[in-house]
Backbone as a ProteinNet text record, in pm:
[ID]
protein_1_A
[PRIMARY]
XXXXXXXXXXXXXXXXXXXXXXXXXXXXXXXXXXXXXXXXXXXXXXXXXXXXXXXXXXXXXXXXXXXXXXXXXXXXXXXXXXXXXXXXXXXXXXXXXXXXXXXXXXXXXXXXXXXXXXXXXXXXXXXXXXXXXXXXXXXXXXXXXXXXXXXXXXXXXXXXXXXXXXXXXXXXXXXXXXXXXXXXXXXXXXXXXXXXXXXXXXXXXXXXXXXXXXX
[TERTIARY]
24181.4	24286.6	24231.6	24303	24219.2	24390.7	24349.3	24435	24408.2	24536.4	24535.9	24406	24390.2	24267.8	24100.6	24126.5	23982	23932.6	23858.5	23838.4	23815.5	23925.9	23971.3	23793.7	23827.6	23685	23613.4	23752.8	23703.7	23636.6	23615.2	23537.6	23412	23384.8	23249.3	23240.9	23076.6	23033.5	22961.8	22906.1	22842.3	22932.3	22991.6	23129.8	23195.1	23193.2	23332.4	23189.3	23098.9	23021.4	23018.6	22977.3	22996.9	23083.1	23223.8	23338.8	23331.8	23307.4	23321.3	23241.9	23102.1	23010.1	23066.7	23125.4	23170	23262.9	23373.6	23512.4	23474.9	23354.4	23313.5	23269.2	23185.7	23101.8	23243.1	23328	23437.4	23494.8	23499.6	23571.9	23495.2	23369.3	23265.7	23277.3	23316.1	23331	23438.5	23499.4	23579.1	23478.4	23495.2	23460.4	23482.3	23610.6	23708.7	23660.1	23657	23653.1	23479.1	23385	23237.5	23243.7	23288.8	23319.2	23370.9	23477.8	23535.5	23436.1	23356.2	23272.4	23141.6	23095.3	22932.4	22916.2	23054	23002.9	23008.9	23031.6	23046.4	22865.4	22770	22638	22583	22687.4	22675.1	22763.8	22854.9	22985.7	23032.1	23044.3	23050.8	23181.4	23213.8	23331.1	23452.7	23455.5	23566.4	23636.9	23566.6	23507.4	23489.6	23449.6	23482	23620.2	23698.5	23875.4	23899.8	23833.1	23879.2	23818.8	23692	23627.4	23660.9	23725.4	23796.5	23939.1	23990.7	24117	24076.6	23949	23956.5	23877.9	23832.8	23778.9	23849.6	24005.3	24078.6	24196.9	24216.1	24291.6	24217.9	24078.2	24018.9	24083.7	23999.6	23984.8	24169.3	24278	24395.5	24442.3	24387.9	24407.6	24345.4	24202.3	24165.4	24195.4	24281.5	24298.7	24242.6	24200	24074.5	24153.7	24050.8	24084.2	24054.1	24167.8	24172.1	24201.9	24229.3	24209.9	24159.7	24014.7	23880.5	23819.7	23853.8	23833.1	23678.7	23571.9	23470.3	23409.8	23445.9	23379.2	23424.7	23532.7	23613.2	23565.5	23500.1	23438.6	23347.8	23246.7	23119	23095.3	23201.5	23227.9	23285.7	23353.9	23441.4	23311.5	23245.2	23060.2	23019.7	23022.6	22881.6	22969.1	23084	23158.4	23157	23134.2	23123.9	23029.1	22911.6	22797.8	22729.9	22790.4	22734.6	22792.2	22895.7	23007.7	22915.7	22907.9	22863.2	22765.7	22659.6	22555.9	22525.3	22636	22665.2	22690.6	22752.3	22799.7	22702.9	22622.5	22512.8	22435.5	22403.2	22344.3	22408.5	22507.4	22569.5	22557.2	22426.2	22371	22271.6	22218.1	22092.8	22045.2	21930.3	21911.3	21911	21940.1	21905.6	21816.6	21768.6	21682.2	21766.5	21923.7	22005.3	21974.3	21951.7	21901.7	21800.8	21647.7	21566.4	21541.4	21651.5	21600.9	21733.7	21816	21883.7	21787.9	21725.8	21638	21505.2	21492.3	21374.5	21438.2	21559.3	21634.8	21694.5	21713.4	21746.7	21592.6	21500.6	21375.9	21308.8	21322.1	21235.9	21264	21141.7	21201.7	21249.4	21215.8	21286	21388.7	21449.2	21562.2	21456.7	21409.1	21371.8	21478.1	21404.8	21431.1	21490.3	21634.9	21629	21592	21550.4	21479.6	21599	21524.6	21601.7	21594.9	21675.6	21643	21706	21567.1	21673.4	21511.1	21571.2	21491.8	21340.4	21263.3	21161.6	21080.5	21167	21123.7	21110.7	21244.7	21218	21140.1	21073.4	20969.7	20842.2	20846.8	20700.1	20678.8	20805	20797.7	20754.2	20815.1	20756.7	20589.8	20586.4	20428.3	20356.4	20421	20363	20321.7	20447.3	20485.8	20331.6	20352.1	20241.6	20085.1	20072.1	19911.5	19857.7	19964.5	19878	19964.2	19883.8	19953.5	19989.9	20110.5	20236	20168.6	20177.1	20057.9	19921.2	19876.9	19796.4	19617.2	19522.2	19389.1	19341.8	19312.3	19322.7	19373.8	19394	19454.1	19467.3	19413.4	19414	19515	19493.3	19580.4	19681.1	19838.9	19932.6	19967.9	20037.7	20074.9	20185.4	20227.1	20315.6	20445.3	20463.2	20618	20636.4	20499.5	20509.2	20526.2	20479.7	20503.4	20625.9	20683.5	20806.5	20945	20852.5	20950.8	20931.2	20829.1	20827.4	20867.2	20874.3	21008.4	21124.4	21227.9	21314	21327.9	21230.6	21280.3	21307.2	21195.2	21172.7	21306.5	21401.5	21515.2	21619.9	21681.2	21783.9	21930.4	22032.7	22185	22191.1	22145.8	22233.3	22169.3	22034.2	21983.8	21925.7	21988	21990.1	22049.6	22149.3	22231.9	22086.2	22080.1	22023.4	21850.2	21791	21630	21693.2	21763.2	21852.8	21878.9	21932.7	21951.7	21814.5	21730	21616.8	21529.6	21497.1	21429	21493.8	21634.9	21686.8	21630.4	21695	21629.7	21515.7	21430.6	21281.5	21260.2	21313.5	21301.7	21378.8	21506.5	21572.6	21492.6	21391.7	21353.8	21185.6	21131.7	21041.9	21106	21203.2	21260.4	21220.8	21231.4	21195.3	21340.3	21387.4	21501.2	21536.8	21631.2	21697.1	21757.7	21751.2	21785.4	21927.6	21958	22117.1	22221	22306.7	22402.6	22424.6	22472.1	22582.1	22455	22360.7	22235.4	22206.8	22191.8	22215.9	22341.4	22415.8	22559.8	22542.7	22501.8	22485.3	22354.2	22255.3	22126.6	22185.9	22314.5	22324.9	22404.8	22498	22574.2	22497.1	22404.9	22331.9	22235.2	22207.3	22149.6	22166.7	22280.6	22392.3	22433.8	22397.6	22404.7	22233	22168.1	22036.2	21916.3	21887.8	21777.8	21709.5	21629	21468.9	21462.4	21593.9	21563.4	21585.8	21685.9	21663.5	21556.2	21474.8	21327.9	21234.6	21226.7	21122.7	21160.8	21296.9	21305.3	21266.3	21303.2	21271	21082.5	21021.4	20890.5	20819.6	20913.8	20848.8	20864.9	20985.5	21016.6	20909.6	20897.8	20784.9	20633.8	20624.7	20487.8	20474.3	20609.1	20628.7	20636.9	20570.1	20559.9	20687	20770.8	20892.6	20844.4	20988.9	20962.8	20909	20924	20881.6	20721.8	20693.8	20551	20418.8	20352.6	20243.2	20175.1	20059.5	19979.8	19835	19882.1	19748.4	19829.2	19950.2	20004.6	19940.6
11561.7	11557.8	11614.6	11758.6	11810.4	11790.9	11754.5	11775.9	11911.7	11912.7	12037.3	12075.3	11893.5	11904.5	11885	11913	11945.6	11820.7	11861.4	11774.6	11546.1	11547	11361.8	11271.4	11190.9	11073.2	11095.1	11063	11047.4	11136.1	11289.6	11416.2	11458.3	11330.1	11348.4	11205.9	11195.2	11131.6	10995.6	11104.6	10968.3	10901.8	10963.6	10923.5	10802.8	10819.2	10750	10587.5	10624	10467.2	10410	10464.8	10429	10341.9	10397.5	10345.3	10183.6	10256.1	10120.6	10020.1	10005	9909	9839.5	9909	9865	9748.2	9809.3	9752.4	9639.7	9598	9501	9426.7	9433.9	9366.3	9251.5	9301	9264.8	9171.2	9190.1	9107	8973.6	9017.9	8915.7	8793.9	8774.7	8645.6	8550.1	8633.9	8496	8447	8303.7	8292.3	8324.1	8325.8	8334.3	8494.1	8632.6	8758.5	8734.6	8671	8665	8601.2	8559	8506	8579.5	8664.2	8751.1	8885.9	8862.5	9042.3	9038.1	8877.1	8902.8	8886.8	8851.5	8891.4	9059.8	9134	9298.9	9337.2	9248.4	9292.8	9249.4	9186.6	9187.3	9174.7	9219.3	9260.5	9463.4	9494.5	9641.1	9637.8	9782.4	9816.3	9775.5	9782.2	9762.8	9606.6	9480.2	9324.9	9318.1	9347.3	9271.2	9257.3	9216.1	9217	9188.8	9058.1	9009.4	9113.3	9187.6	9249.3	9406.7	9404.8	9547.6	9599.1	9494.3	9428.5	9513.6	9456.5	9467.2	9607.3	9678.4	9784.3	9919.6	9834.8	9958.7	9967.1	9831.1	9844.6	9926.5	9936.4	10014	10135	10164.2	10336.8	10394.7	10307.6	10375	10405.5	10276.7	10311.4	10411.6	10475.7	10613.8	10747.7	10731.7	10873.7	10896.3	10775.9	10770	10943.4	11005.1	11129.4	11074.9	11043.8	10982.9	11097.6	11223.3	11368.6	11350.6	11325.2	11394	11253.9	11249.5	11094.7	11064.8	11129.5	11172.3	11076.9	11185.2	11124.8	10978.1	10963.4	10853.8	10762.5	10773.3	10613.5	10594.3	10715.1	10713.9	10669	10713.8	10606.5	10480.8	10458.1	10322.1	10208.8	10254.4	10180	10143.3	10284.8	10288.5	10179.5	10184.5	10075.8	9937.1	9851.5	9768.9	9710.2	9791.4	9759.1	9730.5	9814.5	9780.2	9683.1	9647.1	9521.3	9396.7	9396	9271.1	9231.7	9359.7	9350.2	9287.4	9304.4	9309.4	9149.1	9091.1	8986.3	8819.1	8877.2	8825.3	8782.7	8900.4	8837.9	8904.2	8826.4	8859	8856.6	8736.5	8763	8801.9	8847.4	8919.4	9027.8	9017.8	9115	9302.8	9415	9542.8	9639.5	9718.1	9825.8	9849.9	9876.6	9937.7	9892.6	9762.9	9649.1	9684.2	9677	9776.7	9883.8	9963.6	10087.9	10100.2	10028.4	10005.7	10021.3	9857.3	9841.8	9895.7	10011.5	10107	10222.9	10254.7	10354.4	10368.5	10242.6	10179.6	10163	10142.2	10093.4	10240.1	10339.7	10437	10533.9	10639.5	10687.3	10803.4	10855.4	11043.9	10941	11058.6	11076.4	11074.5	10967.2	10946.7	10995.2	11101.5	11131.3	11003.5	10983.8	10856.6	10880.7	10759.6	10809.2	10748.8	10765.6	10702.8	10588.8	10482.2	10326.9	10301.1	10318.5	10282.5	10191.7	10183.6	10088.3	10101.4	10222.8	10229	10178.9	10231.6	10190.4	10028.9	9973.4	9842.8	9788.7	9844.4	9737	9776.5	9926.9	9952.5	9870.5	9784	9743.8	9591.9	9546.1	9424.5	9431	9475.2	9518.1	9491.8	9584.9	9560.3	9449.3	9381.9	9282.4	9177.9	9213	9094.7	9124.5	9237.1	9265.7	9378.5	9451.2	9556.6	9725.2	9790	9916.1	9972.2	10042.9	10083.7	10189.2	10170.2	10249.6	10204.8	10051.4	10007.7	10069.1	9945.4	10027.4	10149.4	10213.2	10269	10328.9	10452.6	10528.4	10440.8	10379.2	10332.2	10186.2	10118.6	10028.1	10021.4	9906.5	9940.9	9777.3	9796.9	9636.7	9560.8	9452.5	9420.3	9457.6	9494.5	9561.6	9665.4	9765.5	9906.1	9886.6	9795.1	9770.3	9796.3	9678.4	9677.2	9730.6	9852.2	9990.7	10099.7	10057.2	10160.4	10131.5	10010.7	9896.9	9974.8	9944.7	10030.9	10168.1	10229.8	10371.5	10443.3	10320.1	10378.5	10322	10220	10117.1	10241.9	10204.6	10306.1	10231.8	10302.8	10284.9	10130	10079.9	9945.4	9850.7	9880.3	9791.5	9800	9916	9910.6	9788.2	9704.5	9647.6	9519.9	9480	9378.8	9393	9504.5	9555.8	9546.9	9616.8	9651.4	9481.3	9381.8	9249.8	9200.8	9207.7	9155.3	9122.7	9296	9347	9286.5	9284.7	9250.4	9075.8	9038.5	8899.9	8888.7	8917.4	8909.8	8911.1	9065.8	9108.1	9017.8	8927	8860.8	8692.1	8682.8	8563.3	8595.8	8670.9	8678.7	8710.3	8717.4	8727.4	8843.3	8948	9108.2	9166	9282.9	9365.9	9404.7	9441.4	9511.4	9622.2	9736.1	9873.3	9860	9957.2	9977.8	9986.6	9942.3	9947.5	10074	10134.3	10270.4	10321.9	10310.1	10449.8	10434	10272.5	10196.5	10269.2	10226.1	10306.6	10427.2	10546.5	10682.8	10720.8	10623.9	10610.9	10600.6	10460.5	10398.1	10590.7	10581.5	10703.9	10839	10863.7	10977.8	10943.4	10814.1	10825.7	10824.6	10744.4	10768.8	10916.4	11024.1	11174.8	11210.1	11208.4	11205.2	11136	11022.6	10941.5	10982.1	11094.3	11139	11170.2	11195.1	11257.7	11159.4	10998.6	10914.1	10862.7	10839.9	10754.3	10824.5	10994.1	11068.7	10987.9	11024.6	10971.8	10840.3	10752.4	10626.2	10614.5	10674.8	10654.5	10757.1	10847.1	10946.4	10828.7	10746	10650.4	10561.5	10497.6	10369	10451.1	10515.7	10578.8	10657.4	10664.2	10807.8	10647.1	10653.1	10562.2	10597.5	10451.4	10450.3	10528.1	10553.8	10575.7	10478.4	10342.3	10222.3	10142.2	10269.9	10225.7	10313.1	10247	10357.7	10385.4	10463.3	10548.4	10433.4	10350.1	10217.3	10110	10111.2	10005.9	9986.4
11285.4	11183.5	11053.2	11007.4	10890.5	10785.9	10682.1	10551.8	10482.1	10395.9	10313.7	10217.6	10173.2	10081.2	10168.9	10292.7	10399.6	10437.9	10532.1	10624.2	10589.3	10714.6	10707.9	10669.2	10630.2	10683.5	10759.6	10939.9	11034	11072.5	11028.7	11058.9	10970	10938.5	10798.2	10839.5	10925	11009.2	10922.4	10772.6	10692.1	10609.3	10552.3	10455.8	10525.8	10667.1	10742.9	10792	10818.7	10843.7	10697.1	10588.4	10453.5	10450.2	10516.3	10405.8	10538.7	10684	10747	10721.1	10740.2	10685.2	10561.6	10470.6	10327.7	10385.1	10428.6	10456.1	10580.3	10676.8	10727.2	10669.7	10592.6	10485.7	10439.4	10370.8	10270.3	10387.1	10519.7	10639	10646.2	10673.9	10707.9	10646.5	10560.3	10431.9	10488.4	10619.3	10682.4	10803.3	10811.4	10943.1	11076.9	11080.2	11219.4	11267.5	11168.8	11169.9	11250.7	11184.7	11272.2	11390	11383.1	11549.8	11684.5	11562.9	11735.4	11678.1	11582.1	11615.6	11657.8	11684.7	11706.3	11856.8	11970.3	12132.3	12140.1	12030.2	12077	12070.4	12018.9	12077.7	12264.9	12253.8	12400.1	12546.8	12490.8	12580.5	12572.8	12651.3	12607.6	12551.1	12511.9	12460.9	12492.4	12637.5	12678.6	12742.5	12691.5	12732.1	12562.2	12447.9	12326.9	12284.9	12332.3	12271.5	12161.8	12101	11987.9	11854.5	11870.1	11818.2	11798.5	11869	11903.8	11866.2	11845.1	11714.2	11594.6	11581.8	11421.3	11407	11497.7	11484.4	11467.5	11587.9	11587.9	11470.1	11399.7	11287.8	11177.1	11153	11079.5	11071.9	11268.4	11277.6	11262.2	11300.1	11259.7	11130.8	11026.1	10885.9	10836.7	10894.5	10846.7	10975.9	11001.4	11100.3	11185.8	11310.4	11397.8	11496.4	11521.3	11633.3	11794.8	11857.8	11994.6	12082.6	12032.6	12090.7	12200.3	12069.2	12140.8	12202.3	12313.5	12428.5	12381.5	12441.4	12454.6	12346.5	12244.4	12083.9	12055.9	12083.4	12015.2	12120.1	12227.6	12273.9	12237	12205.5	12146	12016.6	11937.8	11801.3	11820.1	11888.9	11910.6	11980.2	12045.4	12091.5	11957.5	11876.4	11753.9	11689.9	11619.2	11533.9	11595.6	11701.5	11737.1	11775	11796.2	11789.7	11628.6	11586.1	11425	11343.8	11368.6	11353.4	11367.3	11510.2	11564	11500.7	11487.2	11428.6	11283.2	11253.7	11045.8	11084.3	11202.9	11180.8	11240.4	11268.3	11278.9	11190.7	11096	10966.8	10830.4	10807.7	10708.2	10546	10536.1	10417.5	10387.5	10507	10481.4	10372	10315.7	10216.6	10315.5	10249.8	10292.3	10243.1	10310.8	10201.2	10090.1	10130.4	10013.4	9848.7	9894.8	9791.2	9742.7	9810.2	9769	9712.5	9718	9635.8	9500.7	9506.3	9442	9278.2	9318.4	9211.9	9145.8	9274.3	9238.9	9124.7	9156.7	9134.3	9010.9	8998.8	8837.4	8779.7	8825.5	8739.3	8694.4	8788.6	8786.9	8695.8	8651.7	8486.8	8524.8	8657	8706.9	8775	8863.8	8963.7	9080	9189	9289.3	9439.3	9499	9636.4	9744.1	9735.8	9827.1	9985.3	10034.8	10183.3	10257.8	10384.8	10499.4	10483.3	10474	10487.7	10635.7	10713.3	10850	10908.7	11079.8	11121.7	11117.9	11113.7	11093.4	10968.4	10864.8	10780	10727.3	10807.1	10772.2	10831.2	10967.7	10970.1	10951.6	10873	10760.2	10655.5	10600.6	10451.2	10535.5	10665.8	10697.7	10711.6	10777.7	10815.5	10649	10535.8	10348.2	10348.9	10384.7	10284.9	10375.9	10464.7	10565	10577.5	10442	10378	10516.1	10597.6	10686	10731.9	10764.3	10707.3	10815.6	10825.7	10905.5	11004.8	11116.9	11200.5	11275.9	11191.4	11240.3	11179.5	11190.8	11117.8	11161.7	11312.8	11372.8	11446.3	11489.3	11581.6	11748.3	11785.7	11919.7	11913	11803.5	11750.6	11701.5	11711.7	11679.6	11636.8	11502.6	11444.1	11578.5	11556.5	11640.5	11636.1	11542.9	11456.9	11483.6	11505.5	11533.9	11735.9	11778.9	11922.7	11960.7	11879	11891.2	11850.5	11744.8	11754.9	11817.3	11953.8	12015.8	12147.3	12181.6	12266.2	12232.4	12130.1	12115.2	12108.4	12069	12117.7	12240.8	12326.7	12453.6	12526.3	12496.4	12550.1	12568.3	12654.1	12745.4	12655.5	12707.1	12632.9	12688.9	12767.8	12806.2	12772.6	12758.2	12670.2	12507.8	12442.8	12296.8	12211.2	12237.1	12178	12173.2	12306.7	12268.4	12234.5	12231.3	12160.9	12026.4	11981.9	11818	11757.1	11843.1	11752.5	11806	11888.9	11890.5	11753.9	11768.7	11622.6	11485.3	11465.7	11352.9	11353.2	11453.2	11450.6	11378.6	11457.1	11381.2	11186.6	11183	11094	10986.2	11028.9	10941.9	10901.4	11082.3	11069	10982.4	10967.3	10867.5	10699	10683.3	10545.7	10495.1	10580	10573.1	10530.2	10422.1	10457.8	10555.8	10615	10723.8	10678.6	10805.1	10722.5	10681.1	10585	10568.6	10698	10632.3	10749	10798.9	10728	10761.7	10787.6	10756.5	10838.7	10976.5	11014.2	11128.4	11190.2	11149.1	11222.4	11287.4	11195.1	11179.7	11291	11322.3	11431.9	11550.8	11532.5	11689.8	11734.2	11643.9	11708	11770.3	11666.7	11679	11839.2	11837.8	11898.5	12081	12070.3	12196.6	12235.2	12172.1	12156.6	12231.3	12123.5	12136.8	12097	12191.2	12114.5	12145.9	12206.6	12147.7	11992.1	11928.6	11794.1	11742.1	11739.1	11626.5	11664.9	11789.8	11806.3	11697.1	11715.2	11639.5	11484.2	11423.6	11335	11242.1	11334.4	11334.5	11301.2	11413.7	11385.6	11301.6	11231.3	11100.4	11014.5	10947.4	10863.3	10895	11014.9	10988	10924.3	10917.6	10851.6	10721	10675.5	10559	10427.6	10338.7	10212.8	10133.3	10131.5	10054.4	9879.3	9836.2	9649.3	9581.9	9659.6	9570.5	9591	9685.8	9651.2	9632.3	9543.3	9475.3	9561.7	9530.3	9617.1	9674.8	9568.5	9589.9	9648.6	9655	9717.2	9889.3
[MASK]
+++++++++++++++++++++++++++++++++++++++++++++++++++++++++++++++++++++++++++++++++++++++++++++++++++++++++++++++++++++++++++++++++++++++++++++++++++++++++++++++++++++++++++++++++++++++++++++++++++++++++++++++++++++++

């Protein structure tokens, strides 16, 4: 669906998780809404009902394209998986948060990075006094293990490696990556996850803006 004034939401892939993550977020604050969205981490697409309600009232209020079958299950997965996900830990802190306050503190215009899963569990690894990669080459932290658990995890079992990791990461009082980049991974990566894994494990090793060279 293209308008006069160019291309819809639904055809601008980051714009359109943006606006959804946003507009879940704003849901989440009921109870009843977390309830029917957190069995979509573990019911597929077509078995979350109550969750799938609210996914598809979204995607009709922005011009979902049901054209294109193909795409539109592949997004209709990514949106409910990331739902569920959001609804799991709903007050959790995010990188977004993180650099928020770098961004405001800092005296240039800082390069924003990826805040996605790698990186969040480079900043866990910081925060727990050891460095993203491990002391040595033959060695690997437990965090880095276990982002290489998920990369290696096949489509049927992403959902539940993906809330594994968050788990963790929420139960050490670590950030969790942004949503919508999350979003923008699961999708991409249901396409091609050799390239969000590469991704993923360039981020767990590449040093955020917010930390010095001695950090």
């Amino acid at each position: 669906m293209t308008s006069e004034t160019g291309p819809s939401l639904w055809q601008q892939r980051t714009p359109m998780f943006k606006a959804f993550t946003h507009h879940m977020a704003s849901l989440l604050e009921y109870g009843g809404v977390r309830s029917d969205l957190r069995p979509a981490v573990r019911k597929g697409p077509d078995q979350a009902l109550a969750a799938n309600r609210h996914i598809l009232r979204w995607a009709h209020n922005e011009g979902a394209d049901y054209a294109d079958l193909l795409n539109w299950r592949r997004v209709r997965e990514t949106l409910l998986l990331t739902a569920g996900l959001m609804a799991h830990f709903p007050k959790s802190t995010t990188l977004a948060e993180r650099w928020e306050r770098h961004r405001r503190q800092a005296s240039d215009t800082p390069r924003r990075p990826r805040l996605d899963l790698g990186l969040a569990l480079a900043e866990a690894d910081r925060k727990d006094g050891k460095t993203p990669g491990g002391s040595s080459p033959d060695k690997m932290t437990p965090r880095e293990k276990r982002l290489l658990q998920l990369c290696r995890s096949d489509r049927d079992r992403l959902p539940r490696h993906l809330f594994t990791v968050l788990s963790y990461l929420h139960g050490q009082q670590s950030p969790l990556p942004e949503w919508s980049q999350l979003a923008i991974d699961i999708e991409h990566r249901l396409r091609a996850p050799d390239a969000v894994a590469r991704r993923w494990q360039e981020s767990y090793l590449r040093r955020p803006p917010w930390r010095s060279t001695r950090a």
